[in-house]
N, C-alpha and C positions, 0 to 999 in steps of 0.2 A: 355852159362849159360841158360840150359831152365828151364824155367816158364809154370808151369802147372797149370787152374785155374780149380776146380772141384767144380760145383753148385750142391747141393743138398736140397731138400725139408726139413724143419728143425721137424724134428717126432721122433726123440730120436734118432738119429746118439752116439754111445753108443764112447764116447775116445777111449777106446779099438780101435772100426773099424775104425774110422776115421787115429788114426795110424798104423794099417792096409796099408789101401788104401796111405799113406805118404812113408810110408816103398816099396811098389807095384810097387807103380808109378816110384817111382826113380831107384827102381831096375830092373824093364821094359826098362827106360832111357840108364840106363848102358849098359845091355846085349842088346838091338836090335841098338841101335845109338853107344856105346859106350861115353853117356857122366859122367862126374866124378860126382860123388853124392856129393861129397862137395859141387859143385856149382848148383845143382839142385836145385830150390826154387818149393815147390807145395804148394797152399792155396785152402781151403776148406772152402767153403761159402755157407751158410745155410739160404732157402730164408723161410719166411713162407708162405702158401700153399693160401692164400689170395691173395699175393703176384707174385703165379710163374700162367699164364695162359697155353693153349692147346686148341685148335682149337675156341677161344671164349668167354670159361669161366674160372674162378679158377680152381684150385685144386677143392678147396676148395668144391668147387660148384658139380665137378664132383665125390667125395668122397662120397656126401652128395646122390647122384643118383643113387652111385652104379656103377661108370665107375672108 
């Protein structure tokens, strides 16, 4: 049963993509491992950018910079 756990920065991840990347993933699973998409769990978790750091500082911080 794999578990896929996908973090992303929370900026309007639109449903649409989000099941996108739900549909992707499993079907990725399928055809490279062979595993059954009935038992494939994938969650998407949406941090805010306050939140998720890189080399130091926020997001947040480096949006605000221009990086």
């Amino acid at each position: 049963m794999p578990y896929v756990n996908i973090k992303i920065t929370r900026e309007g991840a639109t449903a649409e993509q989000k099941a996108r990347l739900i549909a992707g993933v499993t079907a990725l699973l399928r055809e490279v491992l062979g595993k059954n998409p009935a038992t494939t769990v994938v969650v998407i978790d949406e941090v805010d950018t306050d939140n998720w750091g890189i080399g130091g500082e926020s997001v947040t911080e480096r949006r605000r910079q221009g990086r």
